[in-house]
N, C-alpha and C positions, 0 to 999 in steps of 0.2 A: 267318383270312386266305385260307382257299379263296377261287383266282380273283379274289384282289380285286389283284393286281399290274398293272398296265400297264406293258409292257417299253417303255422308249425304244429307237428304232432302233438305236442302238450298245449296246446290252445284253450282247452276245456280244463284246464287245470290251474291258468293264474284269472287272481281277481281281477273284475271289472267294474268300471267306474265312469261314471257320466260326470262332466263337466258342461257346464252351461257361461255360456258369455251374455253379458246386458252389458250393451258398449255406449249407455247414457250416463252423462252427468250432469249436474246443474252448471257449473261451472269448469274451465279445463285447469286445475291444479299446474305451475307451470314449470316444475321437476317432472312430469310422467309425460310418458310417451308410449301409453298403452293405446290399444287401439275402443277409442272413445269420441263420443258426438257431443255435441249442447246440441240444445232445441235449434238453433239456426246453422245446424252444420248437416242435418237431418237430408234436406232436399231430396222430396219424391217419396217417401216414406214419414209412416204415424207412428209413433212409439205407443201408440194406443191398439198398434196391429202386432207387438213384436211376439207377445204369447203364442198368436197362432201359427205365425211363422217357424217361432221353436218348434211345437208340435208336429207341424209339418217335416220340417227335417228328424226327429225323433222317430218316428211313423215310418218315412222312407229309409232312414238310418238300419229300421231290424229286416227290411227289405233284403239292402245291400249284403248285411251280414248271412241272413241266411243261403244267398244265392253264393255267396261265397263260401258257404263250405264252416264258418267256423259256429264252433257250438253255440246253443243260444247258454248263458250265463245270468242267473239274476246280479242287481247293481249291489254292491257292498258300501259304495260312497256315492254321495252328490254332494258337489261342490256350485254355490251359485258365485258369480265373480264377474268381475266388472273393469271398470265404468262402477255405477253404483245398483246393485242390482232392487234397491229397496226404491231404487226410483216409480218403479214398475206397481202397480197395486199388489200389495201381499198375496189377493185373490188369483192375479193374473201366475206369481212363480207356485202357488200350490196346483194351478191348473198344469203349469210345465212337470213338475213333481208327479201330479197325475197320471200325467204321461208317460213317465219315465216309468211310472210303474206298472199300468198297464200293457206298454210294450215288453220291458224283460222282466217286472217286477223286482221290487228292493229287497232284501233279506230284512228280516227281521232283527233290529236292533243295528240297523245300517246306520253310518254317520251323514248328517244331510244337514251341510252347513250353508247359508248365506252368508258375503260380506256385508255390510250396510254403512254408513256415514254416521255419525250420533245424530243428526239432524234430518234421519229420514228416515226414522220410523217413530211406533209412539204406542201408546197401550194398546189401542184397537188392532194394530196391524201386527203387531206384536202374539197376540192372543188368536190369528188369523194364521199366522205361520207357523203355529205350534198346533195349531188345530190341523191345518192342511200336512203335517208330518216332518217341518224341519223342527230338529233339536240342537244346533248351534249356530251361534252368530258370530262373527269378526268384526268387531268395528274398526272402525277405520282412525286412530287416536290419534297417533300422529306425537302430537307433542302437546303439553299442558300450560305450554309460555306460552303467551300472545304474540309475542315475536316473530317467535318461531315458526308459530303455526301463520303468519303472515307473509313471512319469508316463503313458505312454501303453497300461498296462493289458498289455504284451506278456508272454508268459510265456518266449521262451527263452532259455536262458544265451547272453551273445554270445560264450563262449571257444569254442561250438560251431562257429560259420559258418567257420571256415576248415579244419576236417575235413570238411563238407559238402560247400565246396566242392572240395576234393581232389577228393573221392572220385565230384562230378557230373565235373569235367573225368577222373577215370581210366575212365570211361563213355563220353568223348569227347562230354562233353555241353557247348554253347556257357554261359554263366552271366554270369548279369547279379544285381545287386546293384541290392535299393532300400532309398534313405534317407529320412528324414522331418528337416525340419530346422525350426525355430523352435516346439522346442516349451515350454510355458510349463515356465521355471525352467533352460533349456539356455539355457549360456555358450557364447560364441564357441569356446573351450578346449573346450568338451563334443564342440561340431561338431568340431572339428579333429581331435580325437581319432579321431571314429567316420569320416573321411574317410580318417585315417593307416592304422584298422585295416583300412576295405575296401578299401585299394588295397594293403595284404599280401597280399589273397589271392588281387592280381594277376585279374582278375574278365575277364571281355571286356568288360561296359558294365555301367553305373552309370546309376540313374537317382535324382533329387535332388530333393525336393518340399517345398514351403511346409508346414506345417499349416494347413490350414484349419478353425477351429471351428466343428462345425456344431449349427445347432440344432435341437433335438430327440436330440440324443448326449448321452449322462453325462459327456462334458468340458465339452459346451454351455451344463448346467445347472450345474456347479460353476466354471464361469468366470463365471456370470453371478450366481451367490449371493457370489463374491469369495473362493471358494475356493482360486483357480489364476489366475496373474496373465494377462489377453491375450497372443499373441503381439506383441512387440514389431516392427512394420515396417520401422523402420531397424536392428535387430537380423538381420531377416528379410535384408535387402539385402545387408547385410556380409556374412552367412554364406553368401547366394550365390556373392559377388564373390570368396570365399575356395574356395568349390568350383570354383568354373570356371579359378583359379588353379592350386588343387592336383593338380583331373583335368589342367587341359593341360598341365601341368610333368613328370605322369606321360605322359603323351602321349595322352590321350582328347581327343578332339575332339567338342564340341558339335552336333546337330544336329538339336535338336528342344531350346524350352527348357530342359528340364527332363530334358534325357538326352544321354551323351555315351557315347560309342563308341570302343572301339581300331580303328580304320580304318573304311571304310563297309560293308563284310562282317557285321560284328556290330551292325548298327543294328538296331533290332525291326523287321521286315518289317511286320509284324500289327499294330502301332503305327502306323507309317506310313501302311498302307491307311487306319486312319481318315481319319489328318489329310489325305490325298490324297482322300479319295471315293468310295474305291472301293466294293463290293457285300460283303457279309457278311450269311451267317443267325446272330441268336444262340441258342444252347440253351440252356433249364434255366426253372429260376422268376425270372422277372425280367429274364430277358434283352432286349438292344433286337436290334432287326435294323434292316438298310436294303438294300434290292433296286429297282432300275432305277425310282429316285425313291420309293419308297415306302417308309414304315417304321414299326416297328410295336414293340409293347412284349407280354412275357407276364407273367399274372398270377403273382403275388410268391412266395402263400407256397406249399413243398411239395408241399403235401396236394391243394392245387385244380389245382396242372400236374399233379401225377398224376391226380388224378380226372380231368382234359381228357381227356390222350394215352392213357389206358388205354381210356376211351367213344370213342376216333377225332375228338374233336371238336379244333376249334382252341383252343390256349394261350393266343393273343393277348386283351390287356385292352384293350386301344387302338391307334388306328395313326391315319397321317397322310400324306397327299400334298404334295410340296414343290412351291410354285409357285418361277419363276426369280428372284425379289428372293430371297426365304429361301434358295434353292439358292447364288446369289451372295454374301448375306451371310458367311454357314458358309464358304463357300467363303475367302473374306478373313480369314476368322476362324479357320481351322486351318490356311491356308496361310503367312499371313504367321509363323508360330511356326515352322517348319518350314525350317533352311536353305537359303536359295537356289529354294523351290518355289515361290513365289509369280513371277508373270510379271510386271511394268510394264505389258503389254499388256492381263492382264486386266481390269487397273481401270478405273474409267469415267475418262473423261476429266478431270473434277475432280478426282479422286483423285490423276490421274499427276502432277496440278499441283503437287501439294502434298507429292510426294519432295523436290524440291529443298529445302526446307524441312525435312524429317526430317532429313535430311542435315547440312543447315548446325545443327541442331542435336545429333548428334552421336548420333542415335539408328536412322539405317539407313548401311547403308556405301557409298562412293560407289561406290567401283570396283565394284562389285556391280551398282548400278543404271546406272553404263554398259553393263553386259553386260544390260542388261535381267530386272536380278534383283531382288529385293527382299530384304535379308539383313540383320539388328538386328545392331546393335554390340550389347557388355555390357550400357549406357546404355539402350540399347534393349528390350533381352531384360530386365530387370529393370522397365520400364515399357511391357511389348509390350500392354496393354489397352490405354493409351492412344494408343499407337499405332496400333493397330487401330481404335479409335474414329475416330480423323484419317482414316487411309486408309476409313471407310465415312459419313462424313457428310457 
């Protein structure tokens, strides 16, 4: 990526955001198909070396940018993400964290969240990440049935996640909860339950996700030999329309499909910048980035981003320049999910035509698109692709 960035004139004017990838887990969960190692998938590479390799690309990362022309920017977000990033010593991600701030430095009152497993952290490292400067955690919940959570390959006991989270809020750590719902063989009753148990532990946000089977995943293949029935779609629907009930009855408010928040304070910042636009480096093996139109992917496995960053050479496997159709598509396309962020202005003029129509169909809200806003009912938010389709063809 040396030099290959071309800043657009407002470069120095949208936020920036570091994303970090730890692409370790203890075991491979076998619905995901992120890009992640176990210990015997490693070859040629330590996971006791990955810190410094981050750093290393961090380091030559404010190289690239400055020879390219775009402002230096301090960070507003760090996001750590995985794999499981809590796999790593607490000490080793406040040393990346270090980094990140000594190369651009963080703003002050930046959001700097870890994900973690409930089974891979604990008080010490806990008290460790809060001292080294993160202030929220995601765990990784899953579901609160044994089933369920077996069906999808996960190893922690779920009577764990509400010590965990104690013990991140006695850190004064913000905590957000994820769910996975429609997974093959979970009953309405399954979800309900795992909904009841994670708003016991009183969380600040929740976030609530379809399964999606992918292929090429060990659920992919045993759903497809007829091992494990599909996720049911109108199953899938109900047990939304059942989370959006029981978060807003506990008082979370929606504001990104698939995630609801106690006030707007504890929305994922880091999250947001995506569905917004903004600028982010990512770090690690596989990471995406995107900088002042430009964006780029590193190669995948370990061994080869440390062989990159340790010879000084670039990670990047690929990369790509957005022209303004793709820039405007994306743009419709992660803003309309997003409360209220989408403008009426921005659409082309066909587009705008075709509110009035959402509307009398019961799938954007009106009073919203008086104020010149674009914002899904339920109706909506449970068919926001096709929505999104209307408003871009």
């Amino acid at each position: 990526m040396d030099g290959l960035i071309s800043p657009a004139s407002d470069a120095g004017d949208v936020p920036f955001g570091v994303y970090v990838h730890v692409p370790f887990c203890r075991v491979r969960c076998g619905y995901c198909d992120f890009n992640t190692y176990t210990a015997s998938e490693l070859r040629g590479v330590r996971r006791d070396d990955y810190a410094g390799h981050a750093v290393r690309e961090i380091e030559w990362a404010a190289t690239v940018l400055e020879r390219s022309g775009v402002p230096r920017r301090p960070v507003s977000t760090v996001f750590f993400g995985g794999g499981t990033p809590t796999m790593l010593p607490a000490s080793d991600l406040a040393m990346i964290l270090r980094a990140i701030d000594d190369t651009w430095g963080v703003l002050p009152g930046a959001e700097v969240t870890t994900e973690a497993n409930p089974d891979s952290v604990d008080a010490a490292s806990l008290e460790t990440l809060r001292a080294g400067g993160f202030n929220r955690i995601s765990y990784g919940m899953q579901s609160a049935v044994p089933h369920v959570l077996a069906t999808l390959d996960r190893t922690h006991d779920p009577l764990r996640v509400p010590g965990v989270v104690d013990l991140a809020k006695q850190q004064g750590l913000d905590v957000s909860l994820d769910l996975i719902y429609s997974t093959p063989g979970e009953s309405l009753a399954d979800w309900r339950t795992s909904l009841d148990a994670a708003l016991a532990c009183e969380p600040d946000h929740v976030s609530a996700y379809s399964l999606i089977v992918e292929d090429g995943t060990a659920m992919g293949r045993m759903v497809a030999r007829g091992e494990l029935p599909a996720p049911d779609d109108d199953l899938a629907a109900d047990m939304y329309e059942l989370a959006d009930q029981v978060l807003g009855d506990a008082g979370y408010s929606w504001y990104e499909v698939s995630n609801w928040s106690r006030g707007a304070q504890h929305a994922s910042r880091h999250n947001l910048s995506y569905w917004k636009g903004h600028d982010w480096w990512g770090v690690g093996p596989g990471a995406h980035s995107a900088v002042a139109g430009t964006r780029w992917w590193n190669v995948k496995h370990p061994a080869a981003y440390a062989n990159r960053v340790l010879s000084g050479e670039s990670p990047a496997a690929g990369r790509e320049t957005l022209d303004d159709e793709t820039r405007y598509v994306e743009r419709v396309l992660l803003a309309a999910r997003v409360r209220g962020e989408l403008a009426t202005a921005e659409l082309r003029q066909e587009a705008r035509g075709r509110v009035a129509g959402l509307i009398a169909r019961g799938l954007v809200v009106g009073s919203a698109a008086v104020r010149g806003r674009i914002e899904l009912t339920l109706q909506g938010r449970l068919l926001a692709d096709a929505v999104v389709r209307e408003l871009l063809d």
